[in-house]
C-alpha positions as CSV (number, residue, x, y, z in Angstrom):
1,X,52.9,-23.1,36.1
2,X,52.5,-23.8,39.7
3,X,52.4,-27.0,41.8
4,X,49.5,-28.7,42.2
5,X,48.6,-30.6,44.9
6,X,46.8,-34.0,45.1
7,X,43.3,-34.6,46.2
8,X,43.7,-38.0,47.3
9,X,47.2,-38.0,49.3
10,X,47.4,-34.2,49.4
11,X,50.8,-34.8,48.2
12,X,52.3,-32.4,46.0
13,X,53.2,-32.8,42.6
14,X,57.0,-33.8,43.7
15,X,55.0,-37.0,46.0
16,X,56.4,-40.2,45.0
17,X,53.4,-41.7,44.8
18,X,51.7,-39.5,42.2
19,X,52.1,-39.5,39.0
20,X,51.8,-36.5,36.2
21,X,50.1,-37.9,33.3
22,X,47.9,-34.6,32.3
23,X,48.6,-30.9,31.5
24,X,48.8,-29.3,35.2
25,X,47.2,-31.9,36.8
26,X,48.5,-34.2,39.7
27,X,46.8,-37.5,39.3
28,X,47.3,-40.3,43.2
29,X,48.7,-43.6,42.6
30,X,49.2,-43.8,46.1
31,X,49.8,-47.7,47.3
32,X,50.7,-49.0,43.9
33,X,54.3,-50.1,43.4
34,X,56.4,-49.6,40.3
35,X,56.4,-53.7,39.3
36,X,52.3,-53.6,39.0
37,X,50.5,-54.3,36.1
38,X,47.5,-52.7,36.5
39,X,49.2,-49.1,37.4
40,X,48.9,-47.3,34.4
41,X,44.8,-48.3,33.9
42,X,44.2,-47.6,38.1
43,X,45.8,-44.2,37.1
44,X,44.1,-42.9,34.2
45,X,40.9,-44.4,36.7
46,X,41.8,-42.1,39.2
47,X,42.2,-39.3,36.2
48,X,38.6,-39.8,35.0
49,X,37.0,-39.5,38.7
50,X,39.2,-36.1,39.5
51,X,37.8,-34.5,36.1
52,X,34.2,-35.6,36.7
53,X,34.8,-34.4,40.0
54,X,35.4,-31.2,39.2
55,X,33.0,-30.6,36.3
56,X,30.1,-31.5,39.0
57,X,31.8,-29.1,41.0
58,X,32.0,-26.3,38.4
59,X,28.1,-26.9,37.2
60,X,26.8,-26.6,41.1
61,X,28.9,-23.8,41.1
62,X,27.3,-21.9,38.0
63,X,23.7,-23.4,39.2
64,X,24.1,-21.4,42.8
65,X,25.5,-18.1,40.7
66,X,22.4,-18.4,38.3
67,X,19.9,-18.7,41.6
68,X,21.4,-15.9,43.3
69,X,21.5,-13.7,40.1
70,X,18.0,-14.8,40.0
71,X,16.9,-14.4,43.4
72,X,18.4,-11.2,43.4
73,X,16.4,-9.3,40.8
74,X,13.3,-11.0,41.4
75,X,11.3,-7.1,41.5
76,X,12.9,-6.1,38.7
77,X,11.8,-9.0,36.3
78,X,8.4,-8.7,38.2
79,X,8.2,-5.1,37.3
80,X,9.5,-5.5,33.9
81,X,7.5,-8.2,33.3
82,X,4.4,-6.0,34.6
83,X,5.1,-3.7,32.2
84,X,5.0,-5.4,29.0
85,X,1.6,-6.6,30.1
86,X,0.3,-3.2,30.9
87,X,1.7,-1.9,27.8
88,X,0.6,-4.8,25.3
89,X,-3.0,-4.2,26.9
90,X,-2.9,-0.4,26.4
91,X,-1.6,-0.9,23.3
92,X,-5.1,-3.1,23.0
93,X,-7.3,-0.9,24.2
94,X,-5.7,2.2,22.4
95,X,-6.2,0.7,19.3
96,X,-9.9,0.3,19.7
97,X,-10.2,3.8,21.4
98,X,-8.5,4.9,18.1
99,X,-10.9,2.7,15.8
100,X,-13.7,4.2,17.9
101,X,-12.3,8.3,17.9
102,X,-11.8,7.6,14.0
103,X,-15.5,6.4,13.0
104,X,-17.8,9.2,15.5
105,X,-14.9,11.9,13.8
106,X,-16.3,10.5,10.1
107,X,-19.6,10.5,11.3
108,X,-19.6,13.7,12.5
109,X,-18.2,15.2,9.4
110,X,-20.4,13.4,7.5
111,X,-23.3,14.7,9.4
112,X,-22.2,18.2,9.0
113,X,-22.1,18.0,5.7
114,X,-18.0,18.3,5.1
115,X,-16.7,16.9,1.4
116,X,-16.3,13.4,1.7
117,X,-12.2,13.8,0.3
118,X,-11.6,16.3,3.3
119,X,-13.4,13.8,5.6
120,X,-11.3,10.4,4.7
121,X,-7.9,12.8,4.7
122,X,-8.6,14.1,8.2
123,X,-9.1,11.1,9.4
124,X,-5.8,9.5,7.9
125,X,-4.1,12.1,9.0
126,X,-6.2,11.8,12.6
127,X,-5.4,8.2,12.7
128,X,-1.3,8.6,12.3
129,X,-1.1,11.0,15.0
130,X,-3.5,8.9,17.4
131,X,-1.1,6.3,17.2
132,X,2.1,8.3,17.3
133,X,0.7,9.7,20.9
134,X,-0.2,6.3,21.5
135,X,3.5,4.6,21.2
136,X,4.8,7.8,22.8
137,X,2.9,7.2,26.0
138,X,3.9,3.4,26.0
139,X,7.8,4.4,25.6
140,X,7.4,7.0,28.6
141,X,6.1,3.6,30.4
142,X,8.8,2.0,30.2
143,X,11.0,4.9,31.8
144,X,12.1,6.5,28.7
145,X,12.0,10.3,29.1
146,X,9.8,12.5,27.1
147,X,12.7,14.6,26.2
148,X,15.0,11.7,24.8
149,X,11.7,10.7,22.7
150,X,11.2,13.9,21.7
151,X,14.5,14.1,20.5
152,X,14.2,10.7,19.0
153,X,11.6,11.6,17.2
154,X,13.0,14.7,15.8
155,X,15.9,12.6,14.2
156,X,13.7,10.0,13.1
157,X,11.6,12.6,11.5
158,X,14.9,14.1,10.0
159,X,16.4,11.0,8.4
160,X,12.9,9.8,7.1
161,X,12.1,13.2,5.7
162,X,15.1,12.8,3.8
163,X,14.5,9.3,2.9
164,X,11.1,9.5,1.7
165,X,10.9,12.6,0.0
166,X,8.7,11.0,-2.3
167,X,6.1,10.6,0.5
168,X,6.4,14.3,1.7
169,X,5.2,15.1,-1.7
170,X,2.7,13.5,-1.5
171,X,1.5,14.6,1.6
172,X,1.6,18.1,0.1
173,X,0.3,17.1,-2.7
174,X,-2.7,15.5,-0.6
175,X,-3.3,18.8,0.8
176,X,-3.7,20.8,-2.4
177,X,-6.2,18.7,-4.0
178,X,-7.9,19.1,-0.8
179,X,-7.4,23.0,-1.3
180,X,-8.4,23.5,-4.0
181,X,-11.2,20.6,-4.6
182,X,-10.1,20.1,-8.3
183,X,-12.8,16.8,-7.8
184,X,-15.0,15.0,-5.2
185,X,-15.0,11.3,-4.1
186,X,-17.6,10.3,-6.4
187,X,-16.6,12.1,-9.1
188,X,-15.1,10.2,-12.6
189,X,-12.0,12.0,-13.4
190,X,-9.5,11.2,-16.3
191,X,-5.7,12.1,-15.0
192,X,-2.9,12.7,-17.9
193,X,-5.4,12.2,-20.6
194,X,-2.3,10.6,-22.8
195,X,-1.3,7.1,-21.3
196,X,-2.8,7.9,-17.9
197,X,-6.0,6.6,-16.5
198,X,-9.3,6.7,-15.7
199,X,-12.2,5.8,-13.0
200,X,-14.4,7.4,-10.2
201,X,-12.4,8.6,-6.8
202,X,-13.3,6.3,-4.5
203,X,-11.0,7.8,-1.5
204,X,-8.6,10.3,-1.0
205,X,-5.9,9.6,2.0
206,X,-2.7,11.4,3.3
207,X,-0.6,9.6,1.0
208,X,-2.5,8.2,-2.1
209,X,-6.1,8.7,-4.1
210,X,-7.9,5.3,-5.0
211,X,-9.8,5.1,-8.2
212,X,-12.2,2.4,-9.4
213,X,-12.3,1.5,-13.3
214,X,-15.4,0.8,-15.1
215,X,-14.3,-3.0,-14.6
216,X,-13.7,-2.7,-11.3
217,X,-10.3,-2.1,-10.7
218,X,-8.9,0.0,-7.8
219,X,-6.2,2.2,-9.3
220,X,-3.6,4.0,-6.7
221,X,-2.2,7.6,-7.8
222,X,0.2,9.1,-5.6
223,X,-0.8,12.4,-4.5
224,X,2.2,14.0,-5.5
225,X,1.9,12.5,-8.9
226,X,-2.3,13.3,-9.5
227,X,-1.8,16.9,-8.4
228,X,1.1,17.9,-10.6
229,X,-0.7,16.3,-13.6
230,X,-3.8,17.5,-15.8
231,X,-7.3,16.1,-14.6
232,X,-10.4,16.2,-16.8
233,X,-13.3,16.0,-14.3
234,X,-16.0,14.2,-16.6
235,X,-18.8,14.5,-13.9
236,X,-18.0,18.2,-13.0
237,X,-21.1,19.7,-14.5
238,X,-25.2,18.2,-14.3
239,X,-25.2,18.1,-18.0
240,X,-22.7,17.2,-20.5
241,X,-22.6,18.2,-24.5
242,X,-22.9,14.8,-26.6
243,X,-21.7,14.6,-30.3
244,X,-22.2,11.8,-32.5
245,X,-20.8,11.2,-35.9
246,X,-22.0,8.9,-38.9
247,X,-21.3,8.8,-42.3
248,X,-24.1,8.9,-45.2
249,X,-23.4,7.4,-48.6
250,X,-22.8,10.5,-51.6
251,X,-25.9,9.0,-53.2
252,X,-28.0,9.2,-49.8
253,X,-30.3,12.6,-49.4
254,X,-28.6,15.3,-47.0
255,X,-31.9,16.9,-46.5
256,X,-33.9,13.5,-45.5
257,X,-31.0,12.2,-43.0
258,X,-31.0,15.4,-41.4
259,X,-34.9,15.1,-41.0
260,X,-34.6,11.7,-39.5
261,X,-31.6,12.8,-37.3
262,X,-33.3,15.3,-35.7
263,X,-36.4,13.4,-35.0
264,X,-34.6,10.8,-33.3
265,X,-33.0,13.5,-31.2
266,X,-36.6,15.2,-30.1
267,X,-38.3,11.8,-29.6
268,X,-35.4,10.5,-27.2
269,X,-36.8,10.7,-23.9
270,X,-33.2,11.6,-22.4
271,X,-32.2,14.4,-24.6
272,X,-32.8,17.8,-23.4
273,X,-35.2,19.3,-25.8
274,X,-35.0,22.9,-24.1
275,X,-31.4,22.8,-24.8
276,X,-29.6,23.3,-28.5
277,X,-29.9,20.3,-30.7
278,X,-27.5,20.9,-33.5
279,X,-27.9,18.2,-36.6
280,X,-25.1,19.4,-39.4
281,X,-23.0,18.2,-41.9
282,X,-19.6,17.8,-40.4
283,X,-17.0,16.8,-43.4
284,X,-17.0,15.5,-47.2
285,X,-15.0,12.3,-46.4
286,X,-12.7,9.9,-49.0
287,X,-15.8,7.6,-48.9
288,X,-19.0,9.3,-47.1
289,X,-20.9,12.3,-46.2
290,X,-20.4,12.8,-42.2
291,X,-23.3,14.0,-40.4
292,X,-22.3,15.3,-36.9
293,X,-24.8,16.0,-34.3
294,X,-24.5,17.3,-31.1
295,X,-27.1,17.5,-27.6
296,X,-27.0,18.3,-24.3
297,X,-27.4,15.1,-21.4
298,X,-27.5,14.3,-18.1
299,X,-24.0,13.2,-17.2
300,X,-25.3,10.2,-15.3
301,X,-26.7,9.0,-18.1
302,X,-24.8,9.8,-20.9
303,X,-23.2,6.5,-22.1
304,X,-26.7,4.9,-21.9
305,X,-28.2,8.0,-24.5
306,X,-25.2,7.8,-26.8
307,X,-25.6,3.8,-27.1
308,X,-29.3,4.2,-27.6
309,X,-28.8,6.8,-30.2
310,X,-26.8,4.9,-32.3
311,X,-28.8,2.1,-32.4
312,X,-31.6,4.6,-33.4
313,X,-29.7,6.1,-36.3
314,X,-28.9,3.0,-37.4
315,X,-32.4,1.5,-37.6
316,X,-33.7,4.4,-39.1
317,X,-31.1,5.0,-42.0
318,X,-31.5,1.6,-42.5
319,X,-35.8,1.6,-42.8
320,X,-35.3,5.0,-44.8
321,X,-33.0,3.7,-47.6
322,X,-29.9,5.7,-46.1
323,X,-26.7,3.5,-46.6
324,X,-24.3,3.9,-44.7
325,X,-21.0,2.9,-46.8
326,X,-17.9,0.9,-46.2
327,X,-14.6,3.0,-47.0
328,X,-13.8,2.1,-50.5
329,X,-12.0,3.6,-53.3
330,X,-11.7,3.7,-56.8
331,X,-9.8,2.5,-59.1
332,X,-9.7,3.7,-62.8
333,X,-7.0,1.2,-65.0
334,X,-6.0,3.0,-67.9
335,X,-4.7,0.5,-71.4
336,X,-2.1,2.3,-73.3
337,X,-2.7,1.8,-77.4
338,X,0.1,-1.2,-78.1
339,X,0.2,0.0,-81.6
340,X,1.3,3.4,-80.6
């Protein structure tokens, strides 16, 4: 430890006068004799003025590093701060230049007639790279160099590949249902007909395919997921075969529900009369005679024709004295002799 020096007396810590009452501090007690009674407190006074002294002293100190630190780099906070500015407004206007690109593109391919699927993937596809240019320009703003994000992005591209493998499947998978058109948007498809679901496509993106339910529910399919599974296409075709089955009582006439069958079948308005109408007996059931019959529809409309013709059959069977019976069976009890 070296000597310190008073700042009162400029004596040194050896000065008779001073007194060492602190950790490397010389504190004055300069004109106060030995015998006073106030020495001690006038002491410990002149303690508490050197310390605030020198905190003032240290905090201007600071204060004039913080200006000149300041003062100094003035243009480079300016510029900096010019910057961000510029690049949260191009960030702005790129957005709505992206927004803007996006919609004339779907136009466009609307116009020209292109499968609505192949439109709404192009332009997900359109509106990842847009912005991938986009945040590129705004990083070579900022003085970054086009090489170092290139590279950057070659990593990143790296690491997330093997991340989200996932997600690169279904980005393949994306583009093979876009090959190979195995449905439109628009269409009412039924994916893994076992436990899987159904609805009409409602958009197909880089990712993901959106269906909508019959109640109105939006069901997401992965790509990857929808291609590598079996998909009945319901609305593939105009028309569509419709069967219908109902059982007859074994007392009931064959001949006369066939008759009525097939009139309701000629007389329906949306059956297709030029078409086969097939009215037959299908199966001799536990508990009825099934009659099976089976015409062709327009697909739009077929849940509306098989609804009405079951309400048809019904009525007439009804008006025509054919029951149509409840499964039952029979019972036969059979008394053994006691006396035997």
């Amino acid at each position: 430890m070296g000597i310190s020096s008073c700042r009162f007396c400029d004596f040194e810590r050896s000065g008779r006068n001073c007194f060492w009452i602190t950790r490397d501090r010389v504190v004055c007690g300069k004109g106060l004799k030995k015998g006073d009674g106030n020495l001690e407190g006038q002491v410990i006074e002149n303690a508490v003025q050197e310390t605030v002294q020198e905190t003032v002293d240290k905090v201007n100190s600071n204060w004039d590093q913080i200006k000149a630190y300041f003062n100094g780099h003035i243009p480079d906070l300016i510029s900096f701060g010019m910057k961000v500015v510029l690049s949260i407004v191009a960030f702005y206007v790129g957005t709505k230049l992206i927004k803007w690109l996006l919609k004339v593109a779907k136009s466009s391919m609307e116009k020209a007639g292109i499968d609505m699927g192949v439109a709404q993937f192009i332009c997900s596809f359109g509106k990842f790279l847009l912005y991938l240019i986009l945040i590129f320009n705004i990083a070579t703003n900022f003085g970054v160099k086009e090489s170092s994000v290139a590279a950057l992005l070659g990593t990143a591209g790296v690491t997330i590949g093997l991340a989200l493998q996932g997600g690169l499947e279904n980005l393949s998978g994306g583009v093979m249902l876009l090959l190979f058109k195995p449905f439109q948007v628009g269409d009412y498809i039924i994916q893994d007909q076992a436990g899987g679901t159904e609805g009409t496509v409602y958009k197909v993106e880089m990712f993901y395919t959106t269906l909508i339910t019959i109640d109105n529910k939006h069901v997401i399919i992965p790509n990857g997921k929808l291609s590598n599974s079996t998909i009945i296409n319901v609305t593939a075709q105009n028309l569509r075969n419709l069967e219908i089955k109902v059982g007859i009582s074994y007392d009931s006439d064959i001949k006369k529900a066939k008759k009525l069958l097939q009139h309701i079948l000629q007389e329906d308005p949306g059956t297709k009369s030029d078409k086969d109408m097939l009215v037959f007996v299908d199966e001799l059931a536990d508990s009825a005679v099934v009659m099976g019959l089976r015409v062709w529809v327009p697909t739009d409309k077929y849940w509306k024709i098989k609804w009405r013709l079951n309400e048809k059959i019904k009525e007439s069977f009804d008006a025509n004295g054919i029951s149509i019976p409840y499964p039952q069976m029979d019972v036969h009890v059979v008394e053994k002799n006691k006396d035997k």
